[in-house]
C-alpha positions as CSV (number, residue, x, y, z in Angstrom):
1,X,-17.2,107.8,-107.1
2,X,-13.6,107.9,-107.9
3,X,-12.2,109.5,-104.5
4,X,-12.9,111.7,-102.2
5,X,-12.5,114.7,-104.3
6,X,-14.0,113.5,-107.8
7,X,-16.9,111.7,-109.1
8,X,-17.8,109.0,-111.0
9,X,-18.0,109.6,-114.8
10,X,-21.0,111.3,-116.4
11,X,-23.5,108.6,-116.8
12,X,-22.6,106.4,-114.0
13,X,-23.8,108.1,-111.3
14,X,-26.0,110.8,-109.8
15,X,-25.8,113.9,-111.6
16,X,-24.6,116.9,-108.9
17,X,-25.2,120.9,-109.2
18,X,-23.5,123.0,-106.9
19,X,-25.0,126.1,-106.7
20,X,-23.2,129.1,-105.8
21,X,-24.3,132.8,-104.5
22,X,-22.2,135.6,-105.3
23,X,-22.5,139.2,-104.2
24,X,-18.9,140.9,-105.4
25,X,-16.8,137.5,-104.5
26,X,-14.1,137.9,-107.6
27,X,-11.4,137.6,-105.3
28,X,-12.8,134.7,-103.4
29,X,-13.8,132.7,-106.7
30,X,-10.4,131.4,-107.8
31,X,-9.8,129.6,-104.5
32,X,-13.6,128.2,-104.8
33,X,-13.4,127.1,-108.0
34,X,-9.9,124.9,-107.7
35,X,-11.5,123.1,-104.9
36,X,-14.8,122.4,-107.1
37,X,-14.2,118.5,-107.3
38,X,-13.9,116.9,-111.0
39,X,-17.0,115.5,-113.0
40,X,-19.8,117.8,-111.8
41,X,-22.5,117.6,-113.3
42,X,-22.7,121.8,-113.9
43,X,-21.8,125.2,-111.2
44,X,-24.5,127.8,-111.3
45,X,-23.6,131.2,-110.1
46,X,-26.3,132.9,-109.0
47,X,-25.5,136.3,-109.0
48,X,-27.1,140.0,-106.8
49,X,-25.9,142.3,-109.1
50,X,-22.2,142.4,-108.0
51,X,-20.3,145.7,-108.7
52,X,-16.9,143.8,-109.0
53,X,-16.1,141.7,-111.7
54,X,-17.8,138.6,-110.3
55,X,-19.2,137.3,-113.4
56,X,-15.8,138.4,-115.7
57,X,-14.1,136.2,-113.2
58,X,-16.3,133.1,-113.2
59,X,-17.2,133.2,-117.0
60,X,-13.2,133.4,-117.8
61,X,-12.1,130.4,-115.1
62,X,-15.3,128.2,-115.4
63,X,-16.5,129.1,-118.7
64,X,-18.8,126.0,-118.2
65,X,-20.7,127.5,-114.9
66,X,-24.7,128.8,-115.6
67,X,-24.7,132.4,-114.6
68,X,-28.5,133.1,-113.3
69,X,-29.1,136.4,-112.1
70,X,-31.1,136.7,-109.2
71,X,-34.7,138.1,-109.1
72,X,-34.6,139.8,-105.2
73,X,-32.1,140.4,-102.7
74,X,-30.8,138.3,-100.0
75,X,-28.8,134.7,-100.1
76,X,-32.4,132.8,-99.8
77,X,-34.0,134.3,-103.3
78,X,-29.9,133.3,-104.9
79,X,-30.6,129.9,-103.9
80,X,-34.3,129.8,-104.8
81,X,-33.0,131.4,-108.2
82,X,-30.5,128.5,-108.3
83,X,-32.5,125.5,-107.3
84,X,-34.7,126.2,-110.2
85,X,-32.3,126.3,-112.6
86,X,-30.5,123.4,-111.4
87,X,-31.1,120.1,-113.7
88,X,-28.5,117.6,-111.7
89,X,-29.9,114.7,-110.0
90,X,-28.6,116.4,-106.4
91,X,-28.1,119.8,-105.5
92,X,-24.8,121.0,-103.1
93,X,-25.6,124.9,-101.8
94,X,-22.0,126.0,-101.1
95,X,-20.6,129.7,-100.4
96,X,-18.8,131.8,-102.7
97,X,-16.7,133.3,-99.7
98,X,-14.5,130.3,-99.0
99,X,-15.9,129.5,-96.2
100,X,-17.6,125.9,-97.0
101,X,-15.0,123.8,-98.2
102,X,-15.8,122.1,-101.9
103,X,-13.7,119.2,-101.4
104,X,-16.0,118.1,-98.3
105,X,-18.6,117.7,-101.5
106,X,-18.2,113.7,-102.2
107,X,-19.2,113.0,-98.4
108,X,-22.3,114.6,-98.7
109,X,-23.2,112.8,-101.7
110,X,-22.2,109.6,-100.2
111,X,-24.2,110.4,-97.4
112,X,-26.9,110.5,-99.9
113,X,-26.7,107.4,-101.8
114,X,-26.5,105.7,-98.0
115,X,-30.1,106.2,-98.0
116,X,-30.6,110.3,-96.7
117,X,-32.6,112.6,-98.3
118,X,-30.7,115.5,-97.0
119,X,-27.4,115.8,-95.8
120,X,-26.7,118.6,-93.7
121,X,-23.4,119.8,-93.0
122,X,-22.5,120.5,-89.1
123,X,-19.4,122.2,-87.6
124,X,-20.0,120.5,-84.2
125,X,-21.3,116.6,-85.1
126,X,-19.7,114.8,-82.1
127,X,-17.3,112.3,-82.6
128,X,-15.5,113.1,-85.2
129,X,-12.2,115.6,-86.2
130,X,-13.6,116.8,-89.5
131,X,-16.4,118.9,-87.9
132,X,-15.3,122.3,-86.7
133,X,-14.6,126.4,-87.4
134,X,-11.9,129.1,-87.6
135,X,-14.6,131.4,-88.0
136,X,-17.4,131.2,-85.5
137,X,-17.2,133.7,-82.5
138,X,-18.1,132.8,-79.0
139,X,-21.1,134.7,-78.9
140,X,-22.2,133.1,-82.9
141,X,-21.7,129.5,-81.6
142,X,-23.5,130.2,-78.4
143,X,-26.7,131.6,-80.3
144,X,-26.4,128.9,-82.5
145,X,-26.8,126.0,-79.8
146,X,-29.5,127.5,-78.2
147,X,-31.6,128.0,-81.7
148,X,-30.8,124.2,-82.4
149,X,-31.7,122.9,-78.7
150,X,-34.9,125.0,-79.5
151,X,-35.6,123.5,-82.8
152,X,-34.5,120.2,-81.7
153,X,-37.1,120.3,-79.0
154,X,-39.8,122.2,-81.0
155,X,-39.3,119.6,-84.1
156,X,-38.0,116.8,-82.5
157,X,-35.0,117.0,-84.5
158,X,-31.6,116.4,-83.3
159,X,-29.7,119.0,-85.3
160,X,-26.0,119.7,-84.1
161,X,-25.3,122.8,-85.7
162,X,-28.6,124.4,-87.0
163,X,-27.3,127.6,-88.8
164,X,-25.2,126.4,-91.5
165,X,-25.2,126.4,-94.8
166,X,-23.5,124.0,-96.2
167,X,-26.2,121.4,-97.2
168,X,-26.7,118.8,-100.2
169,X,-29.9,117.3,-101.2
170,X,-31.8,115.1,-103.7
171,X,-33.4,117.6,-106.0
172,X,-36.6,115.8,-105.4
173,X,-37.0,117.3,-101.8
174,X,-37.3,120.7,-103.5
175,X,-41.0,120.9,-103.6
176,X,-41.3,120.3,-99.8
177,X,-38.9,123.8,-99.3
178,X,-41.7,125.6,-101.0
179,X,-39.3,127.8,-102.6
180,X,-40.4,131.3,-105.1
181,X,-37.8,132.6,-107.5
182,X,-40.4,133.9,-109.3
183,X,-40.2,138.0,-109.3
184,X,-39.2,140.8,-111.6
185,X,-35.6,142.0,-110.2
186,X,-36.0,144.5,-107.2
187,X,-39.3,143.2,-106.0
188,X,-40.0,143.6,-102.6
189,X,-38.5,140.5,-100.7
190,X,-40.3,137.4,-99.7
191,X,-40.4,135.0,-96.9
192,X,-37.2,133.1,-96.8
193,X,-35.2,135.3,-98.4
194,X,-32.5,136.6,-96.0
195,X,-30.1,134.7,-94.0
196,X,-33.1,132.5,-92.3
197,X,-33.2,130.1,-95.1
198,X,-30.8,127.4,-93.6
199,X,-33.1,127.4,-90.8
200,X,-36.5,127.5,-93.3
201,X,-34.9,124.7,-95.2
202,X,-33.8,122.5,-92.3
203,X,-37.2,122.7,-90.6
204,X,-39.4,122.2,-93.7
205,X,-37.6,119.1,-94.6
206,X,-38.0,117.6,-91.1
207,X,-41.6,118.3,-91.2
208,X,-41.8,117.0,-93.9
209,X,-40.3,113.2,-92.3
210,X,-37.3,113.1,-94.7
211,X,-34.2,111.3,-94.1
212,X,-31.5,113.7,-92.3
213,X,-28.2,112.7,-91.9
214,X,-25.7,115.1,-90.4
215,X,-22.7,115.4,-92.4
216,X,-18.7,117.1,-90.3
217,X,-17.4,119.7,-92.3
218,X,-15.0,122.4,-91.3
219,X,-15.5,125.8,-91.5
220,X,-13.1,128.3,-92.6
221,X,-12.9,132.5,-92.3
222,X,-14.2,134.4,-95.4
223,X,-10.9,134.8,-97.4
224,X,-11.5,138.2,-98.7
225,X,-13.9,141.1,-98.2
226,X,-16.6,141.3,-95.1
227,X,-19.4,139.2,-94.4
228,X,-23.0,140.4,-94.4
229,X,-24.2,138.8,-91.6
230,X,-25.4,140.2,-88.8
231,X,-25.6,138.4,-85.4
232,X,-28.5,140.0,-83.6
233,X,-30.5,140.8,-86.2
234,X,-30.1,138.1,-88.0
235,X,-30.2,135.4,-84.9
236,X,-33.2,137.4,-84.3
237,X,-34.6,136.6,-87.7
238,X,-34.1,132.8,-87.1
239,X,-35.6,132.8,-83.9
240,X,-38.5,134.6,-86.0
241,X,-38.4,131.9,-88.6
242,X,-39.2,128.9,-86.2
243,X,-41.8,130.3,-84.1
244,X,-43.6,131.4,-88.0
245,X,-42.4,127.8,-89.5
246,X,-44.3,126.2,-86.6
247,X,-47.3,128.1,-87.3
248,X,-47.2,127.2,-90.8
249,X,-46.7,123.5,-89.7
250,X,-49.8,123.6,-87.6
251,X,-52.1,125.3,-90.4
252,X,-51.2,122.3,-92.7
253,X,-52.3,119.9,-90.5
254,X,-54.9,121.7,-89.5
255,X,-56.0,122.1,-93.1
256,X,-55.2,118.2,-93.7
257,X,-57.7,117.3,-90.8
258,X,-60.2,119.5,-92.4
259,X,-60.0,117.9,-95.6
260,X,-60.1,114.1,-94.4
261,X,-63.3,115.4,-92.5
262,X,-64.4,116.7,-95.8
263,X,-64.2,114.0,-97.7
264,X,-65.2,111.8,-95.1
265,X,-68.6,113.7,-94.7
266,X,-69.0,113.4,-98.6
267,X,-68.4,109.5,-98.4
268,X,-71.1,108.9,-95.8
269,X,-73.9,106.6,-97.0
270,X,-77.5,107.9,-98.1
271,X,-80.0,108.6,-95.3
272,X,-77.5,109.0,-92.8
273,X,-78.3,111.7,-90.3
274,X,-75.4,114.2,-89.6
């Protein structure tokens, strides 16, 4: 890596894929796309449908950026939709609204060839002046410590900042987040496809006993239009997601008990009584 705001020439390192939701962001997309650090390895914009001219925009300033369109609704199903089309080496989910800055990209990736498997970004890692927000309300930040002290004690994780989605991973992780882009357009939506998915991702990849490391980054206010999120129904539907991911988490080693007992029982010597 060159700096902290390019890469290291195609071939001599990692390949990176930034993938991008969009849902009428044509205003916000110029300012995202000058901050996209040099030598990527390709942008895919995964669109909802937008009614703006989202796509006009991206095609005419990145004529280089993968446009996949997505298959449901929701921010979850545009990153599903974009991690499998994504062919780089790592994979850097960022927002289209401004909000997650582009140029914090490098550190992530460094954070990765350190030795993580996943490098999630926090706007309240201790320590440190490059964690923080301009965005987050009192009430927001609240909701979101007490979802990451419940987490933390449910997972024995020690996420700082459990609801963000600025993350960057080693494409290799992406069986373990279980993931379905699969879906003609306007099907009925699926588990992880709403605004839970930070949360879905950042507890599958701890059960699963990858490397985390926790990366600052600073968050900034959408720069234009509103956001979609909602914070009571969607804090509720986090909450929702880590009592059902525990559940899930349970069932697989429930079922991975039952199979060593399986095989076990199949392995047992002839004439031996049961």
């Amino acid at each position: 890596m060159k700096s902290d705001s390019s890469f290291a020439p195609n071939g001599t390192g990692p390949r990176v894929s930034v993938v991008i939701p969009t849902l009428n962001e044509a205003r916000n997309l110029p300012h995202v796309f000058t901050d996209l650090p040099a030598g990527l390895h390709e942008v895919i914009i995964v669109d909802g449908y937008s009614q703006d001219d989202t796509l006009a925009v991206a095609r005419r300033l990145r004529p280089d950026a993968r446009i996949v369109m997505q298959t449901r609704r929701g921010k979850g199903n545009a990153l599903a939709c974009g991690f499998a089309a994504a062919t780089g080496d790592i994979i850097a989910m960022i927002d289209a609204d401004g909000s997650t800055d582009p140029k914090e990209i490098p550190a992530f990736v460094r954070a990765l060839l350190d030795g993580a498997d996943f490098a999630k970004g926090s706007r309240f890692l201790p320590g440190t002046d490059k964690a923080g927000s301009s965005d987050i309300t009192r009430l927001r930040r609240l909701g979101n410590l007490a979802l990451s002290s419940c987490v933390n004690a449910m997972y024995g994780t020690r996420y700082s900042d459990l609801c963000y989605g600025f993350n960057v991973f080693w494409s290799r992780c992406l069986p373990v987040l279980g993931l379905h882009a699969e879906s003609p357009s306007g099907a009925e939506p699926v588990w992880g496809d709403g605004f839970e998915i930070e949360t879905l991702i950042s507890i599958r990849i701890a059960v699963a006993g990858l490397r985390i490391t926790e990366v600052p980054s600073f968050e900034h206010p959408r720069i234009y239009g509103d956001s979609n999120l909602r914070t009571f129904s969607d804090g509720s539907r986090v909450l929702r997601t880590i009592m059902a991911e525990q559940r899930r988490a349970r069932r697989a080693v429930d079922g991975a008990v039952h199979a060593g007992e399986e095989r076990a029982r199949r392995q047992l010597p002839t004439g031996v009584i049961e």
